[in-house]
ZAMI-473242 format. One record per residue: x, y, z of N, C-alpha, C, O in turn; residue in one letter. Coordinates in steps of 0.05 Angstrom, whole numbers, plus 5000, padded with zeros to 4 digits. Layout:
BEGIN
XYZXYZXYZXYZA...
end
This chain:
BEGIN
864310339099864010549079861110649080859210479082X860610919079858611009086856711029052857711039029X854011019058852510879033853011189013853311128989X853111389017853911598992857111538986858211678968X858011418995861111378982860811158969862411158951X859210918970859810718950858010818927857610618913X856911028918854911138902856711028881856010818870X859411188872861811268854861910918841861810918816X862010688852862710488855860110348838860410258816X857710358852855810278841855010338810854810168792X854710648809855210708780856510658764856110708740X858410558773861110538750860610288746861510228725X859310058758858709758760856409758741856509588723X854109928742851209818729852109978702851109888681X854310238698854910278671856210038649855709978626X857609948667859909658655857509398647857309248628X855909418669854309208657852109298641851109118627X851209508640849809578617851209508582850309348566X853709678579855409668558855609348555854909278532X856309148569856108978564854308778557854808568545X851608868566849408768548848708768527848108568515X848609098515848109178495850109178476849909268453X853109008491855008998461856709218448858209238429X855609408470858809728463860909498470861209288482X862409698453866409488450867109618473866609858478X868209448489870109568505874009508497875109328484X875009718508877009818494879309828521879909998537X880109558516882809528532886109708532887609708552X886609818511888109998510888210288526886310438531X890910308531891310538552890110738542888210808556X890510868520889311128500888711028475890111058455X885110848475884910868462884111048427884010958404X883511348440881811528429883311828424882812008409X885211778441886812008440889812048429890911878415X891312298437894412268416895912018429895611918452X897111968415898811668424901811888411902312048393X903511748438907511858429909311578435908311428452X910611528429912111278441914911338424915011408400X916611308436919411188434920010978439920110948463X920410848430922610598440925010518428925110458404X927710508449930710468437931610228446932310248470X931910028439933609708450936509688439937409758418X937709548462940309368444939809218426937509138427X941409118402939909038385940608818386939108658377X943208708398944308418404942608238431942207988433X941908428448940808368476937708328484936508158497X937108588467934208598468934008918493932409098489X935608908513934809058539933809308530934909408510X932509408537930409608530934009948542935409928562X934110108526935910278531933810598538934610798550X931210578526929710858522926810788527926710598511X925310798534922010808530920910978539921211028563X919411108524917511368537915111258516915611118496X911911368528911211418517908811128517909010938532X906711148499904210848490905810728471906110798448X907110478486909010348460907410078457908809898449X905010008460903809688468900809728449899009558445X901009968442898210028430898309928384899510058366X897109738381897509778344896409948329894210038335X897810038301896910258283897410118262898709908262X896710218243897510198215900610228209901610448214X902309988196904810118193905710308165908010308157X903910428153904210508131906510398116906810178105X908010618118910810578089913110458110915310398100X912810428131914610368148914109948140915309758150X912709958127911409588113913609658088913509458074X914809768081916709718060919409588065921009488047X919809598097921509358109921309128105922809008090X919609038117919408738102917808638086916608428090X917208828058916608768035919008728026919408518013X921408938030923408888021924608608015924908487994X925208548043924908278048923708028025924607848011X921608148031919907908015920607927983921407737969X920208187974920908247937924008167939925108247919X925208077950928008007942928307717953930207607941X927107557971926907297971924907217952925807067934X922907257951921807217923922607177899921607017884X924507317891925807367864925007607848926107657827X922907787859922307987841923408227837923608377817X924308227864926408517862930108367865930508167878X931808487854934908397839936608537862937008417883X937308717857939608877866937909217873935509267873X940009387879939009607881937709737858935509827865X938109767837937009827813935209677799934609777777X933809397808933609277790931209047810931508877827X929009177795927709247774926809487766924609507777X927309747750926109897746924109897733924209827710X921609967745918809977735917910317722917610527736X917610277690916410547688913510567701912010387708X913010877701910010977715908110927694908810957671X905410857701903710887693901110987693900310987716X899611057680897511247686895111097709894011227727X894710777700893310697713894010667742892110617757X897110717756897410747777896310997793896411007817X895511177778894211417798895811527825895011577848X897911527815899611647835900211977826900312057803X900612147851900612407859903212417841905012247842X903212707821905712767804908912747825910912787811X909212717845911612747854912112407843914112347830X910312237851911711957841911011867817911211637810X910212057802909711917762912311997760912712237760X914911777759917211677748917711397749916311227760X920211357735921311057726922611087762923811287770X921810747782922310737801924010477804923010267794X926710467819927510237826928310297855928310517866X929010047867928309987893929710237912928610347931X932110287901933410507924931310757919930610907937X930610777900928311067892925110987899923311147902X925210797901922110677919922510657953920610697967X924810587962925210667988925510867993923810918010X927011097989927411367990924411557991923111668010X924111537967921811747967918311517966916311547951X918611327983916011207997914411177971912211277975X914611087948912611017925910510777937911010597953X908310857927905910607937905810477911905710227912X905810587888905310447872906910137864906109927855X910110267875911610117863910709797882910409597869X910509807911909709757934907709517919908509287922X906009547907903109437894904209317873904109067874X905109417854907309177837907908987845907308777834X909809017871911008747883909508557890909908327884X906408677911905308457923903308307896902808067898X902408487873900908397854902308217845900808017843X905608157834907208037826906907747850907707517844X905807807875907007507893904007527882904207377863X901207637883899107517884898907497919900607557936X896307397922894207377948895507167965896607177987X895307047956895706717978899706717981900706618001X901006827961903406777972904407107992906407108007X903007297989903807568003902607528030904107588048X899507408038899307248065901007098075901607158099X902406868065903606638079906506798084907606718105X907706968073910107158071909807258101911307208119X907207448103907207678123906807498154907807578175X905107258151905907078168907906958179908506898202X909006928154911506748166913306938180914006868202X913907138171915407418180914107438213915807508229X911607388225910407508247910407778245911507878265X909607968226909308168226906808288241904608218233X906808468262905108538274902908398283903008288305X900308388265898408318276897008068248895007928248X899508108225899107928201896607848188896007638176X895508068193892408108178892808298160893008538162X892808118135892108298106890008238086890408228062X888408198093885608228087885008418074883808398053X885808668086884608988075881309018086880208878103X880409218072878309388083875509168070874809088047X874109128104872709018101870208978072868609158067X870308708055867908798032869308828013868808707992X870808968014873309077990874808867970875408917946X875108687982878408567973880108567955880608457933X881808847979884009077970886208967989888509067992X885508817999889008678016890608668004892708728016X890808627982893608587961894808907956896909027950X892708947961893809367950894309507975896309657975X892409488000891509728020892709608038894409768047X892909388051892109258078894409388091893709408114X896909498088898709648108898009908111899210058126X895510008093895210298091892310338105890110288095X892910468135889610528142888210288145886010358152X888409968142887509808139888309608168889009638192X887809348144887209158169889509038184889108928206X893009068168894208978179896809198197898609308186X896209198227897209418244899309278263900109048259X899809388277903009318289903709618314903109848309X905109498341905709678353908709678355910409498350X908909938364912910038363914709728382917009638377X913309668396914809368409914909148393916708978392X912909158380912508998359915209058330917008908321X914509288324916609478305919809308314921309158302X919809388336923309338352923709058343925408998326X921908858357922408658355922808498327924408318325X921208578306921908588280924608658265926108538249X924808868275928008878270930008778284932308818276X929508608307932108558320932308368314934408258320X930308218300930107918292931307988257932607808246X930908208244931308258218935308238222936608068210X936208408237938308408239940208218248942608238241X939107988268940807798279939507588252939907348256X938207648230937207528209936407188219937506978211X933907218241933106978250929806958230928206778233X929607098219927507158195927506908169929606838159X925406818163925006548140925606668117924206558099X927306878105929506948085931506828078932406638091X932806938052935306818041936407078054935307268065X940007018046941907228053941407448043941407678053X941007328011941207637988939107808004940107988017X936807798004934007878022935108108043934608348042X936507978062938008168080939508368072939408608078X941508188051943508378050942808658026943908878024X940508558011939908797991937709048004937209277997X936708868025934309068046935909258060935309488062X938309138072939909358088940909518070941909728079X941109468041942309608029941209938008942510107996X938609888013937710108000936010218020934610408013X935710138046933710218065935010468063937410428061X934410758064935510978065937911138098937211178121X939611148090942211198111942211578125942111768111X942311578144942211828165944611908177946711778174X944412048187947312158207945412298234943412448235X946812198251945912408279947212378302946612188317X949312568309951112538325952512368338952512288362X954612268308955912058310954211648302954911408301X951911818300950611458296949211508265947911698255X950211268256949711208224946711108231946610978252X945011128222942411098221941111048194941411188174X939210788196937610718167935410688181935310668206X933410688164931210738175928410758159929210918141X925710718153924410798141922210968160921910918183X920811158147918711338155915511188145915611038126X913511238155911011198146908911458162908711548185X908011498145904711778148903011618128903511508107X900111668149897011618145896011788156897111878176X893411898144891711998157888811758171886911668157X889411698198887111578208883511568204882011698218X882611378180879011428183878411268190879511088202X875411328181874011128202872011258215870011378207X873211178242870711328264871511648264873711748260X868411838270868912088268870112208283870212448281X871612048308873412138331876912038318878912058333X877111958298879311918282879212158262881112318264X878012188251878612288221880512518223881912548203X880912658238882512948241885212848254886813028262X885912548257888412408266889812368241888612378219X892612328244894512318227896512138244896112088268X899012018228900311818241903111868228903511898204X904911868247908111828228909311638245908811628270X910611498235912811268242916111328234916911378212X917311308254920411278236921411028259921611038283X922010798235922710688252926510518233927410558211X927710348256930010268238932510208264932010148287X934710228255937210168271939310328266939010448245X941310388277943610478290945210438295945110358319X947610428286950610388298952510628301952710788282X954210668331956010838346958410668356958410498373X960610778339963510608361962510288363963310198384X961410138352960309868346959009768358959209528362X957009938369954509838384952509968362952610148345X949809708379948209678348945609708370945309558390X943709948360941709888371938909888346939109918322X936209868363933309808339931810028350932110048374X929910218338929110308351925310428336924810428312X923710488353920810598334920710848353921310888377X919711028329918311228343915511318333915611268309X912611438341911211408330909311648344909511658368X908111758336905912038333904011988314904211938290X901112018337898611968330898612268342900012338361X896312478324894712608342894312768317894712718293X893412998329891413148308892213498293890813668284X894613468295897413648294897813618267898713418255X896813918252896913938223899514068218899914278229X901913908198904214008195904114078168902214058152X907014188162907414218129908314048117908714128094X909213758121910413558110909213368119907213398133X910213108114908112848115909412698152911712668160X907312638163907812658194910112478187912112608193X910912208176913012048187915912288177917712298194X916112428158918712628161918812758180921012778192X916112918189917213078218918912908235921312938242X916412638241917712428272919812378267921112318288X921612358239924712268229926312448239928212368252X925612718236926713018239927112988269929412978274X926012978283925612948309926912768324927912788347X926812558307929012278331931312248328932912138343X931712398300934712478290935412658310937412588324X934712818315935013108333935912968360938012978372X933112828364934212728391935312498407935212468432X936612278382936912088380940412098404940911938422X942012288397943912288412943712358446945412288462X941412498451941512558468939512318492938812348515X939112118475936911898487938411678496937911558517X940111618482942911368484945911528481946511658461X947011498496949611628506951411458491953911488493X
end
């Protein structure tokens, strides 16, 4: 190799070892900085991957799409009953946006994504038992700590915060939720599947929850936004799990995880035959 061709080589070597002196992060992820898309569709008995497009290996925040296995948890716990029950009236000190100042129970806290109601539950387990929960579950990356200095883990940590999760991650959560190999009771299962909110899209019954954040932080985030729809499926008695998920900087008129719902509904038949 002639000495102006290893130039390319050299530089790229004394850059790496510079950054690594001085302690810049280096950033193992495929995209770390830019829009992230991912699909992923599995069998849900098998595991075999049926769909993948897209950065499915990368973690985010799971916003409201963490109301899955809170569910879970507020109903092995004992705090949340049945579908109705517990209804919590609103309160002022919750500081929630007028669409959610109402009396909320669980099918109306899954539906229309309440945070507040969300913060009830985990205030109700307290700190030390909503950790050992999200653990035991293996949920994502099971860091709920919250925002560094803060300690808002009990309130924030699925929102924008410290505890994140990727769409493989997502799948695998549910396929374990569904073959109910999860440290739950029955009722747990059977009242989670039951108010998780129900879809239609060409021929497949679909439940599912949505999550939107707006990404901060670093000033190469802040103009990022995030939607999640993630959940399961049944056609003619096949059962599949599936995440979908949009990072990028795409200002819509609705909250990103309804678009990405809008969208996998759309194209959910045409992805699995």
């Amino acid at each position: 190799m002639r000495n102006f061709d290893r130039l390319p080589f050299i530089l790229a070597g004394v850059l790496f070892l510079l950054a690594w002196l001085l302690g810049f992060p280096m950033r193992a992820q495929s995209a770390p900085l830019g829009d992230v898309q991912c699909t992923l569709i599995a069998d849900a008995a098998s595991g075999k991957t049926l769909y993948q497009d897209g950065i499915c290996d990368q973690r985010f925040s799971p916003a409201s799409t963490f109301k899955v296995p809170l569910s879970l948890i507020g109903y092995d716990a004992g705090i949340l009953s049945d579908e109705h029950t517990p209804a919590w009236d609103y309160k002022p000190e919750f500081k929630a946006v007028k669409r959610d100042q109402k009396t909320v129970d669980p099918v109306i806290w899954e539906r229309d994504s309440i945070i507040w109601y969300s913060r009830e539950i985990t205030r109700r387990l307290g700190s030390e038992k909503f950790a050992g929960y999200v653990s035991k579950l293996g949920y994502g990356n099971s860091d709920v700590s919250g925002n560094p200095g803060k300690v808002d883990g009990l309130t924030h940590s699925w929102v924008n915060s410290s505890l994140k999760i990727t769409p493989i991650e997502q799948v695998d959560f549910l396929r374990k939720l569904l073959a109910r190999q999860l440290p739950v009771s029955a009722k747990a299962y059977d009242m989670t599947s039951a108010i998780i909110p129900t879809f239609q899209a060409g021929g497949w019954t679909v439940q599912g929850k949505t999550g939107s954040t707006r990404l901060g932080g670093d000033a190469d985030k802040e103009k990022r936004s995030l939607g999640w729809f993630v959940g399961w499926a049944k056609k003619d008695g096949r059962q599949i799990v599936f995440a979908r998920l949009v990072v990028d900087a795409t200002r819509t008129d609705m909250p990103k995880g309804l678009k990405t719902r809008a969208a996998f509904l759309k194209d959910l038949p045409l992805l699995v035959k």
